[in-house]
C-alpha positions, 0 to 999 in steps of 0.5 A, spaced: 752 400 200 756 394 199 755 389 194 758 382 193 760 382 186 767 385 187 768 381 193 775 378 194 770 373 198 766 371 192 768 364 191 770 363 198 765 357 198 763 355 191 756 352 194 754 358 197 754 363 191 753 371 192 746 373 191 746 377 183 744 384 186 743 387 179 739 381 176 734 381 183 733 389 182 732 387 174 726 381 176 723 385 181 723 393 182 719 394 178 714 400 175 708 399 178 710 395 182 711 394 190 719 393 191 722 400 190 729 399 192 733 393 193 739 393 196 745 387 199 750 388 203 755 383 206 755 383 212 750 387 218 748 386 224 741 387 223 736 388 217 731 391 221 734 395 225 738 398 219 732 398 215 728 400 220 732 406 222 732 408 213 724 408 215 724 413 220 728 418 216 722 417 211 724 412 206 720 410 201 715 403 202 717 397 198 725 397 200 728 391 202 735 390 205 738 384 204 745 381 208 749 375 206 750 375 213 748 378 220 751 378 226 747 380 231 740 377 227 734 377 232 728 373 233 723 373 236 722 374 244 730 377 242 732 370 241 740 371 237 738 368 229 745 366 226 748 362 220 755 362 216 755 368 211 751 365 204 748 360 208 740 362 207 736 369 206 736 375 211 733 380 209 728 385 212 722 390 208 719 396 210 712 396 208 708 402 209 699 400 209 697 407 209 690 411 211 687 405 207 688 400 213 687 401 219 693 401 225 689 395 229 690 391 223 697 391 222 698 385 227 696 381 221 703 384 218 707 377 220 702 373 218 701 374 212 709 375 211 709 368 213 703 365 208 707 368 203 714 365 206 710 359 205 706 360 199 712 362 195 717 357 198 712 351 195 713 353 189 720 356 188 723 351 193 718 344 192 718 344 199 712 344 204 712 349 209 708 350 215 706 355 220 707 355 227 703 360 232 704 366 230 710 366 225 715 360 225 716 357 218 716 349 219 719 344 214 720 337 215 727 333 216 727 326 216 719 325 218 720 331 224 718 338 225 723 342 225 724 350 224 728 352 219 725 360 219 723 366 223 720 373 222 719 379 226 715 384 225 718 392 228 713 398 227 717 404 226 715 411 226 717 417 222 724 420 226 723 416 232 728 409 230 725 402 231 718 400 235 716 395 239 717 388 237 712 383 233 705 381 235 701 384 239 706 390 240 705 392 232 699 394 233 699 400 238 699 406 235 698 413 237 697 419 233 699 421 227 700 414 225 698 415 218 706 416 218 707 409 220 712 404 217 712 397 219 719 393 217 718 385 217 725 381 217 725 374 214 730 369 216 731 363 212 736 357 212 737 354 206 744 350 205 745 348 212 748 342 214 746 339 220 753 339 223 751 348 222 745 347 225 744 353 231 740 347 236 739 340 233 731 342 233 733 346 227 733 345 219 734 348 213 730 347 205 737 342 204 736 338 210 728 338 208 730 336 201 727 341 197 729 341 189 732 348 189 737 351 193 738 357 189 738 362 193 736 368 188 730 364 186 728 363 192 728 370 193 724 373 187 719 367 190 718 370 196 718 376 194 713 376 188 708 372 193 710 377 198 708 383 193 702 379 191 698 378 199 700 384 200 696 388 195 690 383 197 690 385 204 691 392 203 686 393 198 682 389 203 683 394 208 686 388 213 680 386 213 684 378 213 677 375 212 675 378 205 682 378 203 683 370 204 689 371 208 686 368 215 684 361 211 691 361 207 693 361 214 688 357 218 690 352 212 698 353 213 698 353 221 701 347 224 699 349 230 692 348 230 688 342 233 695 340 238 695 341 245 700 347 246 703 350 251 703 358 251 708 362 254 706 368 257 708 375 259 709 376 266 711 368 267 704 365 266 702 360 262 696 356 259 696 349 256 690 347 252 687 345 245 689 350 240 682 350 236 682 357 231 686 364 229 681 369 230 680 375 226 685 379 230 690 373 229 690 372 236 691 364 237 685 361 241 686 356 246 681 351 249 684 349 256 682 343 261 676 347 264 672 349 257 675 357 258 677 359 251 683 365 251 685 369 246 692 369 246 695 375 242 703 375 245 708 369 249 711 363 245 708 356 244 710 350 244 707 344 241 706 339 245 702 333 241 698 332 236 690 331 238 
């Protein structure tokens, strides 16, 4: 495993210092405590496939795998996530609910990392980050929405490799899926400019003006929250309402009381009011004729603001 201390590149770009991976293992991977490994390389292609593939060899819950850089970074719908090396967090952890929660509840998995994104983010960074349906992270940039961050939840299953992808997908299961782990991946950008952004949609906690850029800070706040949200839903059994998570993300969600377009598998698509998130963490749409439909999958597009 490489780690960027020795690195000939350490002060390649002195804006962009290396992560301190023996001050994040000492604030972080604790007794008692959810994160039980903590490694940072320089460069990998993807942190949940890497992490995902530890995961089906049996690795304990609480590990996180960190890149200075990914190469071959993906989103949802298997878009390409890409940044310059040091420029924002890439990492994924492997999480691993237990008997103790039901399967059909690991749907919830991605939005709770996104309430915690957020919730982590406001404190650490002094920014304010939103929610778009399921699990983009919105920051404003000069009076605009833009995505600064995405997560992507893969289920993995003990000696099989890497599951299906975020959304509905996590949540098929077969037996035996007591042994099942889910890695969810984090891609955030921190010290973007607007000349590196990937589309001009995007942004980045620079462009969003957030007080802190640094990225060791930003780590151990989302993380921390990350444990915290974690520990309040499992204890709840997933159950998302007697957790708090459901109205965390309600309060957080962008995309709710817009006019959105929703994208769907198989090339359909749907266009209403965006009115609630139900307890399965579908997005519930209102279309022109009255029908409700719970959406569980597809990509939505916010439209307006109603």
């Amino acid at each position: 495993m490489t780690e960027p201390h020795a690195s000939q590149s350490r002060w390649s770009d002195l804006e962009r210092p290396p992560l301190n991976v023996r001050e994040l293992r000492r604030g972080l991977v604790l007794p008692g405590g959810l994160w039980t490994s903590l490694d940072v390389v320089a460069e990998t292609g993807s942190t949940n496939s890497d992490l995902a593939a530890r995961a089906a060899g049996g690795a304990a819950e609480g590990a996180v795998l960190i890149a200075e850089e990914q190469t071959a970074g993906r989103g949802r719908l298997d878009r390409r996530w890409s940044a310059p090396a040091r420029s924002g967090l890439f990492f994924s952890v492997l999480l691993r609910p237990g008997p103790d929660v039901p399967v059909e509840r690991y749907g919830w998995l991605p939005l709770l990392a996104g309430v915690a994104v957020a919730t982590g983010l406001s404190r650490a960074a002094g920014v304010d980050t939103s929610l778009k349906w399921p699990n983009d992270l919105l920051v404003t940039v000069d009076g605009e929405e833009r995505k600064a961050g995405g997560i992507l939840a893969d289920r993995a299953v003990l000696g099989t490799g890497p599951g299906p992808g975020p959304g509905a997908a996590v949540q098929a299961a077969g037996p035996g899926a007591g042994g099942d782990a889910v890695v969810v991946g984090i891609g955030l950008n921190v010290s973007l400019k607007a000349s590196e952004l990937p589309v001009p949609t995007a942004g980045s906690l620079a462009l969003a003006n957030a007080v802190s850029l640094d990225r060791d800070t930003l780590l151990r706040g989302v993380l921390r929250s990350l444990e915290r949200w974690y520990g309040e839903w499992r204890t709840a059994g997933g159950d998302p309402g007697l957790s708090g998570l459901q109205e965390a993300y309600v309060a957080q969600c962008a995309t709710l009381g817009r006019t959105v377009r929703a994208e769907l598998p198989g090339g359909r698509e749907l266009l209403g009011e965006a009115v609630a998130v139900d307890v399965d963490g579908r997005l519930v749409l209102v279309t022109g004729d009255g029908v409700r439909h719970a959406v569980g999958a597809g990509d939505v597009v916010h439209a307006r603001a109603v």
